[in-house]
C-alpha positions as CSV (number, residue, x, y, z in Angstrom):
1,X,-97.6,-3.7,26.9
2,X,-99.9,-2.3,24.4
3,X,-101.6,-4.9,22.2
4,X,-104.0,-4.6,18.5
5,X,-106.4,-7.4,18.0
6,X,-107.1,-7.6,14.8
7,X,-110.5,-9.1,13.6
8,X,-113.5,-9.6,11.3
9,X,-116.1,-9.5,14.2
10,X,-117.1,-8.8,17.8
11,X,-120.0,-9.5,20.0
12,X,-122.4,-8.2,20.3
13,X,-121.9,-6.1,17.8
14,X,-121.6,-8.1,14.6
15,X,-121.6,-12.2,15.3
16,X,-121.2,-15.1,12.6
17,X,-119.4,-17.6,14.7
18,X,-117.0,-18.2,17.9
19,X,-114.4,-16.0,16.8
20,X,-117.0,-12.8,17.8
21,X,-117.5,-14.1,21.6
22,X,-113.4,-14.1,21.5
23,X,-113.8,-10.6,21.2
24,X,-115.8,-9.5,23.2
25,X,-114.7,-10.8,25.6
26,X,-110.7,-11.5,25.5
27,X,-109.9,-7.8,25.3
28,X,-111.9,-6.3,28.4
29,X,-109.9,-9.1,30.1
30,X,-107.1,-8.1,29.4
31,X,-107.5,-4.6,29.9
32,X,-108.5,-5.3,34.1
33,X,-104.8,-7.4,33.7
34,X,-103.4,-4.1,33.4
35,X,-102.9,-4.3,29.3
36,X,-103.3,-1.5,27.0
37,X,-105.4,-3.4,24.5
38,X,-107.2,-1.9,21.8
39,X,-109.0,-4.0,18.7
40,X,-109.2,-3.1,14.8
41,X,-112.2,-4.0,12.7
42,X,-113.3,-3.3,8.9
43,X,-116.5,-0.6,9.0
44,X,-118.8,-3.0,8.7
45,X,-122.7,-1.5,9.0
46,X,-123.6,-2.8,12.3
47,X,-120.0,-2.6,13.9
48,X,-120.2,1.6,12.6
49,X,-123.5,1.7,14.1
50,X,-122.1,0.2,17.9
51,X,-119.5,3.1,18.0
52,X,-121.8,6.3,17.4
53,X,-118.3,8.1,19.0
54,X,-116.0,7.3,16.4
55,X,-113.9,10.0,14.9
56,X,-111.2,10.2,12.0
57,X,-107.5,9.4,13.3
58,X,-106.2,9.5,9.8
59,X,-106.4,8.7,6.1
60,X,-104.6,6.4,3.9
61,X,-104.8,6.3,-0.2
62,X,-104.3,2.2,-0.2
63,X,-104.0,-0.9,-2.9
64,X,-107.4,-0.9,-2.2
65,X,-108.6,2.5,-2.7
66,X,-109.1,5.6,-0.3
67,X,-109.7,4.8,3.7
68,X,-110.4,6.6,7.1
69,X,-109.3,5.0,10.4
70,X,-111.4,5.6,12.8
71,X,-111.1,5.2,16.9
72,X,-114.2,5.0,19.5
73,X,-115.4,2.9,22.1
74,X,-117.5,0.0,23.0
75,X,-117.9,-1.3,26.8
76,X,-114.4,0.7,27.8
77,X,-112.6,-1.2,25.0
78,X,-110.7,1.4,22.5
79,X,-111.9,0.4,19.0
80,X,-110.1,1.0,15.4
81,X,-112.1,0.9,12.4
82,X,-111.0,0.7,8.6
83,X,-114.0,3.0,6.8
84,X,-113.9,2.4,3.7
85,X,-118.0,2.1,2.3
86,X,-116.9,0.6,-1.0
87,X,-115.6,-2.7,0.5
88,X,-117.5,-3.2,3.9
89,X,-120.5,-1.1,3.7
90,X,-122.6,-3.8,2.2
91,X,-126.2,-5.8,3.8
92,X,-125.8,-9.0,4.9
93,X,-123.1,-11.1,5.7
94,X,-119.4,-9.7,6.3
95,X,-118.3,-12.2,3.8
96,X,-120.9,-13.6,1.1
97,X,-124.0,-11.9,-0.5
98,X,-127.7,-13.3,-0.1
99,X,-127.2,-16.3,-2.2
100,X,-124.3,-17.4,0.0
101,X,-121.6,-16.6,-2.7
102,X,-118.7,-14.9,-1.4
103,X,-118.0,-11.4,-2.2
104,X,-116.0,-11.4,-5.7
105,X,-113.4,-8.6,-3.8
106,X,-112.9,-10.4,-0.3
107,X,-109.3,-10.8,-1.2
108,X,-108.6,-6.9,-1.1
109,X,-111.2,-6.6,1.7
110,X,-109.6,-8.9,4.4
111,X,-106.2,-7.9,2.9
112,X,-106.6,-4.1,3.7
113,X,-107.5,-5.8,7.0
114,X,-104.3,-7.2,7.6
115,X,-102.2,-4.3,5.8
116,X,-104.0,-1.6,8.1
117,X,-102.9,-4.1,11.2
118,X,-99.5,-4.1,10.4
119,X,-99.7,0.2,9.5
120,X,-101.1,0.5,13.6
121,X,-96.9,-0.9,13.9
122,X,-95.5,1.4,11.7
123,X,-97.3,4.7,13.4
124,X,-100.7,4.9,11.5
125,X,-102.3,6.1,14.4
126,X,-99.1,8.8,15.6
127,X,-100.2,8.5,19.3
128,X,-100.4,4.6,19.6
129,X,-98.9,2.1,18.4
130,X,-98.8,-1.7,19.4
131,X,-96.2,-4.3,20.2
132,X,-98.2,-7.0,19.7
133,X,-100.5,-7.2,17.1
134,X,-102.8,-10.3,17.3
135,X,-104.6,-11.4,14.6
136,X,-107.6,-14.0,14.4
137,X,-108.2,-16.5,11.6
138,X,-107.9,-15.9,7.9
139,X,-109.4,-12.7,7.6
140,X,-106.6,-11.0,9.2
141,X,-103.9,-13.8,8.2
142,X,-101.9,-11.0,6.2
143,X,-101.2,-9.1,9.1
144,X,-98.2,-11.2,10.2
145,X,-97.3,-11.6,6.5
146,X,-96.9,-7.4,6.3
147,X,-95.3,-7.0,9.3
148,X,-92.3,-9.6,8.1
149,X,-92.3,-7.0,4.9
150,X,-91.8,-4.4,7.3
151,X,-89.0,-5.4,9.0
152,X,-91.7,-6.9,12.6
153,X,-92.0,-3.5,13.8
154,X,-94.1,-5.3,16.2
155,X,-94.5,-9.1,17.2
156,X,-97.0,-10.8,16.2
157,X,-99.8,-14.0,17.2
158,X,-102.0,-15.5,15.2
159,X,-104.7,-17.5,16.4
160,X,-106.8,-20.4,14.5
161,X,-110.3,-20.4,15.4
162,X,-111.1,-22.5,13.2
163,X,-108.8,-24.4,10.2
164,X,-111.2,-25.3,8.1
165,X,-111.6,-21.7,6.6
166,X,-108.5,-21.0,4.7
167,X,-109.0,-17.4,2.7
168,X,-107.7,-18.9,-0.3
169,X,-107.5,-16.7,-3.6
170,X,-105.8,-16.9,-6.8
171,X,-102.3,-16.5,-7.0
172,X,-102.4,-13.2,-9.7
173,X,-103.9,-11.6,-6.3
174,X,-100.2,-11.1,-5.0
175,X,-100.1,-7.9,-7.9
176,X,-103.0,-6.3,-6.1
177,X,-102.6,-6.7,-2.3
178,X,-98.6,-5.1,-1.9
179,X,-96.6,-8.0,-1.1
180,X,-93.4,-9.4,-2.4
181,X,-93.7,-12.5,-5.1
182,X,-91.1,-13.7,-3.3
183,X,-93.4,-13.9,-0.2
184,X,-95.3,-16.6,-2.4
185,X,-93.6,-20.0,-2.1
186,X,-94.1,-23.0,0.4
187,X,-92.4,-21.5,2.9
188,X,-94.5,-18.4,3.0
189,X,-98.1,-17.8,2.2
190,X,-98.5,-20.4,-1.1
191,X,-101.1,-23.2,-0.2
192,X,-101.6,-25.7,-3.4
193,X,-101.0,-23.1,-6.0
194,X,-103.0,-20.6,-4.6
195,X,-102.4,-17.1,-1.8
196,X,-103.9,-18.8,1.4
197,X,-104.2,-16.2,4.0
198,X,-104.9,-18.6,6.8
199,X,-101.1,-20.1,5.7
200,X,-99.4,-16.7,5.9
201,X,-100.9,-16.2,9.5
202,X,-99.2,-19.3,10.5
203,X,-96.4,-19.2,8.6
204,X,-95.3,-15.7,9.4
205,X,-96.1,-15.4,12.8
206,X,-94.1,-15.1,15.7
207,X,-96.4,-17.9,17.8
208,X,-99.6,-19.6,16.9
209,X,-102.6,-20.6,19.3
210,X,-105.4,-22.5,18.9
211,X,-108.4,-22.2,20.8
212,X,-108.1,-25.4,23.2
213,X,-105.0,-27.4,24.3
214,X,-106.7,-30.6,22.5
215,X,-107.3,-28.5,19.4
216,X,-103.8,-27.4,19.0
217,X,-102.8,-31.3,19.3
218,X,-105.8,-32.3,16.8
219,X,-104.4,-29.5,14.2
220,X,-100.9,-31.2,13.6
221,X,-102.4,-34.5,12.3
222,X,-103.5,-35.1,8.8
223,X,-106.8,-35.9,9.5
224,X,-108.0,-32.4,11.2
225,X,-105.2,-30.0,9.5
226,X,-106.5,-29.6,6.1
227,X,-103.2,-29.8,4.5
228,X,-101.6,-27.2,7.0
229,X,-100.2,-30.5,9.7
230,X,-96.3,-30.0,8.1
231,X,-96.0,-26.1,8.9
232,X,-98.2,-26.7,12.5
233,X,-95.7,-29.6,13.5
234,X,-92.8,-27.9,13.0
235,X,-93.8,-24.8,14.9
236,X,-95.2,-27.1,17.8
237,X,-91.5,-28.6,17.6
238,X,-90.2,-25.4,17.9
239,X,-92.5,-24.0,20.5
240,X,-94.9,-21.6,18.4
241,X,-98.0,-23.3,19.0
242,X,-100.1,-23.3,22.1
243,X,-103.5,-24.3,23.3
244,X,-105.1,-21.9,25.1
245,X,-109.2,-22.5,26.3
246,X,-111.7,-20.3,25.7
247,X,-113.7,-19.6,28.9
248,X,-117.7,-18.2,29.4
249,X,-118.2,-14.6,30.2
250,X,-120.6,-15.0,33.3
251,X,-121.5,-11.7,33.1
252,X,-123.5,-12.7,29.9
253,X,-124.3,-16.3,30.4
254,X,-125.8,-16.4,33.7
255,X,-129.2,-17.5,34.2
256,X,-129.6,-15.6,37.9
257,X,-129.4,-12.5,36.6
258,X,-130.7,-12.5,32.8
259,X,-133.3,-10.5,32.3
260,X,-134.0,-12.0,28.8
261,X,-134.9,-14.8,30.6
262,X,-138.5,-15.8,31.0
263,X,-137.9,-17.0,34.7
264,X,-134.4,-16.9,36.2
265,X,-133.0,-19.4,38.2
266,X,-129.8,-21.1,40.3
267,X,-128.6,-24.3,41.4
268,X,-130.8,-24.1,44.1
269,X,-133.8,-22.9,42.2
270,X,-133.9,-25.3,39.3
271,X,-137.9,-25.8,39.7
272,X,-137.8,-22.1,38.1
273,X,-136.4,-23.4,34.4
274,X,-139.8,-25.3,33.7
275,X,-140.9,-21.9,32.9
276,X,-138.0,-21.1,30.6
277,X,-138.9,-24.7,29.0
278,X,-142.7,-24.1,28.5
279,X,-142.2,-20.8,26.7
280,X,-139.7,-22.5,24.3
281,X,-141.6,-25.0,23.7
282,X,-144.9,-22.5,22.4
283,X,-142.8,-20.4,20.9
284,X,-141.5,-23.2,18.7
285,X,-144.1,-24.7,18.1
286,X,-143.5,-27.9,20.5
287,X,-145.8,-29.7,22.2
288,X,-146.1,-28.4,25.6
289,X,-145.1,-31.4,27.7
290,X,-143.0,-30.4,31.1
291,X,-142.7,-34.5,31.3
292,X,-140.4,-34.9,28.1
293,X,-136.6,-33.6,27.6
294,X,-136.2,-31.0,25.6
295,X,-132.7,-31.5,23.7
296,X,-131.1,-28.4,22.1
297,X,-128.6,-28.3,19.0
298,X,-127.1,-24.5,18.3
299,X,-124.7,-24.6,15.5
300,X,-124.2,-23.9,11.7
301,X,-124.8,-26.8,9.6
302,X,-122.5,-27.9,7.9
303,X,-120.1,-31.3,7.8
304,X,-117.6,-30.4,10.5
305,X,-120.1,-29.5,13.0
306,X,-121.2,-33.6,13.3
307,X,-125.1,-32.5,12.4
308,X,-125.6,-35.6,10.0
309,X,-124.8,-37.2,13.1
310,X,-128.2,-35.9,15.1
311,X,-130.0,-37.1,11.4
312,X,-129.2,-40.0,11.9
313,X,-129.7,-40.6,15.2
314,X,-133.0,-38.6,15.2
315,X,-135.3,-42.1,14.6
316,X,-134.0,-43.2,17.7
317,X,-134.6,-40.5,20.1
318,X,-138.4,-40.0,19.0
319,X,-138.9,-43.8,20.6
320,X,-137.3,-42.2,23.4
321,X,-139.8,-39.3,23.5
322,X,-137.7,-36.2,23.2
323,X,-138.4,-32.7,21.9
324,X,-136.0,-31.4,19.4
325,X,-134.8,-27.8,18.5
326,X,-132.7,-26.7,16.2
327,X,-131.9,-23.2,16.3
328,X,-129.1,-23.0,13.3
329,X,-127.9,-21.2,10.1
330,X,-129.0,-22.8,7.1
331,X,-126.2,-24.5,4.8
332,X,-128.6,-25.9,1.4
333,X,-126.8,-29.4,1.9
334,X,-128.3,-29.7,5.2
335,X,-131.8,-28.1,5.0
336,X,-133.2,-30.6,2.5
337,X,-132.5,-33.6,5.4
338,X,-133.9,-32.1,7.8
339,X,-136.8,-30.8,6.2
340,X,-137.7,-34.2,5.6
341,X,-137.4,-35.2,8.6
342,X,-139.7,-32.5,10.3
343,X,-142.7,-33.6,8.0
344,X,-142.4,-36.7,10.3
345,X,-142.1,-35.2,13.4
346,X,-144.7,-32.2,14.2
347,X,-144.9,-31.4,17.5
348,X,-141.5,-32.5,18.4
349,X,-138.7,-31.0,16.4
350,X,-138.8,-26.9,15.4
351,X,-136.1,-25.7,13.3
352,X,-135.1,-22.0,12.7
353,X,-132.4,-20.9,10.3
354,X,-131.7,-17.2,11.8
355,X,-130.2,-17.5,15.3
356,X,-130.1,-13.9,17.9
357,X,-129.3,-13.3,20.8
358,X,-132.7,-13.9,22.5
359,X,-133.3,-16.6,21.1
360,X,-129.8,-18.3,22.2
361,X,-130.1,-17.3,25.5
362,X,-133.7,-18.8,26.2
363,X,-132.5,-22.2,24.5
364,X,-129.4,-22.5,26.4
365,X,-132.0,-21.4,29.5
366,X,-134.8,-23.8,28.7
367,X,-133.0,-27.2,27.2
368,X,-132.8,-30.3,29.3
369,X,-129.6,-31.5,27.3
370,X,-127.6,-30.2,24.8
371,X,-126.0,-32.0,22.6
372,X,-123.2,-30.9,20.3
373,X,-122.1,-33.4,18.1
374,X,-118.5,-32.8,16.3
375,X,-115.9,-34.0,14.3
376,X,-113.1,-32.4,15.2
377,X,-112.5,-30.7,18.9
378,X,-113.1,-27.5,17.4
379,X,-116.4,-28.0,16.7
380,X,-117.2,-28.7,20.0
């Protein structure tokens, strides 16, 4: 079976969120199953830099103006790329500018996306082709979408990584991305008057998953679905949706063996991660106290990940004597709480709004507890 994921990111090569551990790790799995997997990703800067060996497999003059597909490798994984500089070759963010505004052409960005997916079917590259192509939240929703206007050359999954983040766009979009009007209707990719490309990934695909067995429950109520529960029940009635859990990739996460690790350490060894704890706690800025917990919070901040929760709860813990870190990306309706909360607490709380991989390593390394408040499962 030969199988396309088809993406936005991958770690470590460019990371926003979950969907990049996914990845980087779902694919090399697969392959030591015996799979022919291969994944597709736009030519972002940082992904083009990863894949020095990429070479031109052919060119396309699309809706959204002249590409190259490229092939390489990363770790033994076969990688496509879609280069095409004036939509992806940009600083930043894959999907907003500096002042957090999302880029004005991301509907023809993350539709080429899904188009070039569904052209991998139909022979774009004339040595492979997939027959499954796999796509991954909105960014490559379309993918399904174009395959049903071809005909399904291939099958398709789509899989939500998270529902909140829809890709929605404004309806006189369908004239510019090369799918049928008839394509936009409730029972295709129309979502409150507008092209959702999160709804066209799970209308048009051949089975959805979710990224935990509670999740895909949690996603067919009202209250966690974002106005998608209707379409997700009726494919969990009819079998299309599944729950599959995301595991840990203890090649990566393993504090024996890390050597970004300050001190490593097992089960057996657990008087080493004092060490781990002490340089965290300089480093941020802490007081350096090996008598206190040191709690840990890694997560974007914003409403569904439960972080007015820890706000709020933050008066209570200091009586308790804890040291706090918050290792996060900034979202403005968050920053102003918590900057008034850390004129209150030197010494005990650090805050930083750029996250690496360094620095999430030694936290998960050094932290007593971490706590991960959430709304929904997916958070979590």
């Amino acid at each position: 079976m030969q199988v396309l994921h088809v993406c936005s990111e991958m770690f470590p090569l460019l990371k926003t969120g979950g969907l990049a551990d996914v990845i980087g790790a779902l694919p090399a799995a697969q392959i030591a199953d015996g799979v022919d997997v291969r994944v597709l990703l736009p030519g972002f800067p940082d992904i083009r830099r990863g894949i020095p060996d990429a070479h031109v497999v052919s060119r396309r003059d699309t809706f959204a103006g002249k590409i190259s597909l490229l092939f390489g490798h990363y770790n033994g994984v076969g990688i496509y790329l879609i280069d095409a500089p004036h939509l992806y070759e940009r600083p930043g963010s894959p999907y907003h500018d500096t002042n957090l505004y999302a880029y004005t052409d991301n509907v023809l960005r993350f539709a080429l996306l899904g188009w070039v997916g569904c052209e991998m079917a139909c022979g774009l590259d004339p040595f492979w082709r997939p027959d499954v192509v796999h796509a991954h939240d909105w960014h490559a929703g379309l993918a399904p979408a174009y395959l049903a206007a071809r005909g399904r050359p291939a099958k398709s999954v789509f899989t939500v990584h998270n529902l909140a983040y829809q890709g929605m766009f404004y309806a006189k979009h369908m004239d510019d991305i090369e799918l049928p009007w008839s394509f936009f209707n409730m029972h295709g990719l129309e979502f409150n008057g507008q092209l959702s490309f999160l709804k066209a990934g799970l209308y048009y695909a051949d089975h959805i998953t979710a990224v935990s067995p509670t999740y895909a429950r949690e996603i067919t109520e009202p209250q966690f679905a974002y106005g998608m529960e209707g379409l997700l029940r009726q494919r969990h009635l009819e079998g299309r949706l599944s729950g599959i859990l995301n595991g840990v990739d203890e090649k990566i996460w393993n504090p024996e063996s890390d050597l970004l690790l300050a001190s490593r350490y097992t089960r057996d060894t657990l008087e080493e991660k004092a060490e781990n704890k002490r340089q965290l706690q300089i480093a941020m800025g802490l007081k350096v106290n090996d008598k206190v917990p040191l709690f840990a919070v890694v997560s974007r901040l914003t409403n569904q990940k439960g972080l007015d929760l820890v706000l709020e709860a933050l008066p209570g813990c200091w009586s308790r004597a804890g040291s706090w870190r918050y290792l996060a990306r900034a979202i403005r309706c968050f920053r102003k709480g918590s900057s008034r909360r850390r004129r209150n607490t030197q010494g005990r709380l650090a805050y930083r709004s750029a996250i690496t991989k360094l620095s999430r390593i030694a936290l998960w390394a050094a932290r007593t507890l971490f706590w991960c408040p959430v709304v929904s499962n997916r958070a979590a």
